[in-house]
C-alpha positions in Angstrom: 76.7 -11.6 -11.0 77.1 -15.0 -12.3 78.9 -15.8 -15.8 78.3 -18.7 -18.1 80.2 -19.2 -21.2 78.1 -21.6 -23.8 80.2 -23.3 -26.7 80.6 -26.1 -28.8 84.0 -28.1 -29.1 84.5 -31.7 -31.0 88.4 -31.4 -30.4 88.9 -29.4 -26.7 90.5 -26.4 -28.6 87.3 -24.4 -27.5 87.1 -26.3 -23.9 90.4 -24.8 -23.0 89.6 -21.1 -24.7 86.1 -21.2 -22.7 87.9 -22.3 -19.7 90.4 -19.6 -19.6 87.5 -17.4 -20.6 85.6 -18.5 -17.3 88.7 -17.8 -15.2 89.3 -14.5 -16.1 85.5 -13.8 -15.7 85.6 -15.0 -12.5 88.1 -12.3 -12.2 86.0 -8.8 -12.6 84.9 -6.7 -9.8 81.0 -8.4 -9.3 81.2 -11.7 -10.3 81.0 -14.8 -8.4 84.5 -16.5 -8.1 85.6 -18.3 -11.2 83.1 -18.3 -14.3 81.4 -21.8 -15.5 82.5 -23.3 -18.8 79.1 -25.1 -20.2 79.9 -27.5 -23.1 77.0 -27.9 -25.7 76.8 -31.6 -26.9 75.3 -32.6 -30.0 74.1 -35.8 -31.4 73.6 -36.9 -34.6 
């Protein structure tokens, strides 16, 4: 099974959450190794 986490960060406080988010993801029985962090951009 293969884990995305979506979010939004302006600052990286939410980059580094999702990130460790992905890791440990990456970590349960049935997943693919290491989860993938995919940063939503908006524009104005």
């Amino acid at each position: 099974m293969k884990i995305n986490i979506i979010f939004h960060s302006i600052y990286g406080h939410i980059y580094r959450l999702a990130e460790a988010v992905a890791e440990v993801a990456g970590q349960i029985s049935g997943t693919q190794q290491g989860g993938t962090a995919l940063r939503l951009w908006g524009g104005d």
